[in-house]
C-alpha positions in Angstrom: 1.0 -0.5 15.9 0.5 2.8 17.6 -0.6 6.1 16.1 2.5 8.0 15.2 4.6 4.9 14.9 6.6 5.4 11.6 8.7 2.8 9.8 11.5 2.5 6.7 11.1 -0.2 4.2 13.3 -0.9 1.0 10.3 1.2 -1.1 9.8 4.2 1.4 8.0 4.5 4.6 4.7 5.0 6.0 3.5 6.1 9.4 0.3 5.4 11.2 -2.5 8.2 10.8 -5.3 5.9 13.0 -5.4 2.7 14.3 -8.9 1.5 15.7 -11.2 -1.7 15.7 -12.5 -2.5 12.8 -10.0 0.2 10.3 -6.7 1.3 10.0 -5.1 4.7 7.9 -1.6 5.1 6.5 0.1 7.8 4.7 2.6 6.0 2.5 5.6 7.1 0.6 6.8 5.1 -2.2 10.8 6.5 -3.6 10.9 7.4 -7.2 11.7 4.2 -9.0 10.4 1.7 -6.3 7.0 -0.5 -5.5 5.8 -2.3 -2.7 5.4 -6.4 -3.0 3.3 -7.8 -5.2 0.8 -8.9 -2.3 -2.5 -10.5 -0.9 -4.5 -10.1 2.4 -7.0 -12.5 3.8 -8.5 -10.2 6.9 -8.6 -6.9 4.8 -9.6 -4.7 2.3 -7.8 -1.9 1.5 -8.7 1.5 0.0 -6.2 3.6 -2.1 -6.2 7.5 -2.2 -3.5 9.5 -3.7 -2.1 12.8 -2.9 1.1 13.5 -4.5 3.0 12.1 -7.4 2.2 9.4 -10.0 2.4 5.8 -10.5 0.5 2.8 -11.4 -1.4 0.0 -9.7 -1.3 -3.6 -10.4 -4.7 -5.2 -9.5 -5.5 -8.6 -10.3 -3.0 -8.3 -13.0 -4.7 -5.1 -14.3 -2.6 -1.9 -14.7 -4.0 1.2 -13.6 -2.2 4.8 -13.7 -2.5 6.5 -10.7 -1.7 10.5 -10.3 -3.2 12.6 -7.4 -6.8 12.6 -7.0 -7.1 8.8 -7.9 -8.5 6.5 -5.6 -8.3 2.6 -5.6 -10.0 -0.2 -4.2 -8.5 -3.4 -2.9 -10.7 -5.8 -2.4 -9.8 -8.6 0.2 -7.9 -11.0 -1.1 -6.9 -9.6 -4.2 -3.5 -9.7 -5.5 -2.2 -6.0 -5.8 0.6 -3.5 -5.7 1.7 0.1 -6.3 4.4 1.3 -8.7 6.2 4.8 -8.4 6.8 6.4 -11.8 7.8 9.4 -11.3 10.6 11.4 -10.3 9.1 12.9 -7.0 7.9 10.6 -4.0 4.5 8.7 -4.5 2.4 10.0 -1.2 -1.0 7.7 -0.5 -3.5 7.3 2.1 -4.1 4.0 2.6 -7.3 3.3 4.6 -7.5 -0.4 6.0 -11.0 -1.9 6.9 -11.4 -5.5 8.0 -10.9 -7.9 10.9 -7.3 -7.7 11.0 -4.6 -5.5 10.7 -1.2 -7.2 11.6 1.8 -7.0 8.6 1.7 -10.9 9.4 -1.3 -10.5 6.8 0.8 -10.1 4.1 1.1 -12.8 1.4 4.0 -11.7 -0.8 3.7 -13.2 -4.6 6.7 -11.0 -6.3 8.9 -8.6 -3.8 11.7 -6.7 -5.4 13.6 -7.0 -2.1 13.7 -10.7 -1.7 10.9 -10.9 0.9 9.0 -13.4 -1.0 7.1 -16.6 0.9 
């Protein structure tokens, strides 16, 4: 995936900030009303920070709010997801570090958009 390269998904869109070995770094929009999968990765880690809007995190099952300012850590292979709450866009940096960075890593447990499996 090339810096620049932007796509649309069911919850949004993100666009690649920087894509070299070893990280990765998003800027992701999330629509009022929508969330990403419920979700795993074996070959990453991620690292959440937020810059506009509010929402709340799933991790492990745990709920977290999120609001600008907050930052979250995904650990690798921990089950997680973002929720937008509001009534503006969610914006996030997502920061990627690992081995791997391929959406072919994604394990989808729940998906709102029948993309589960």
């Amino acid at each position: 995936m090339a810096v620049g390269e932007h796509d649309e998904r069911p919850w949004g869109s993100y666009t690649v900030l920087d894509d070299s070995e070893g990280h990765k770094v998003k800027r992701i929009v999330v629509r009022p009303g929508r969330r990403l999968s419920y979700q795993r990765h074996a070959r990453r880690a991620e690292h959440w920070f937020v810059v506009h809007g509010t929402g709340t995190v799933v991790l492990e099952g745990q709920r977290l709010p999120v609001a600008p300012g907050s930052a979250v850590d995904v650990p690798t292979g921990a089950a997680h997801r973002i929720e937008n709450t509001g009534d503006v866009p969610l914006v996030f940096i997502e920061v990627q570090h690992g081995e791997y960075f391929g959406e072919d890593d994604i394990v989808r447990l729940e998906d709102d958009f029948g993309r589960v499996g």
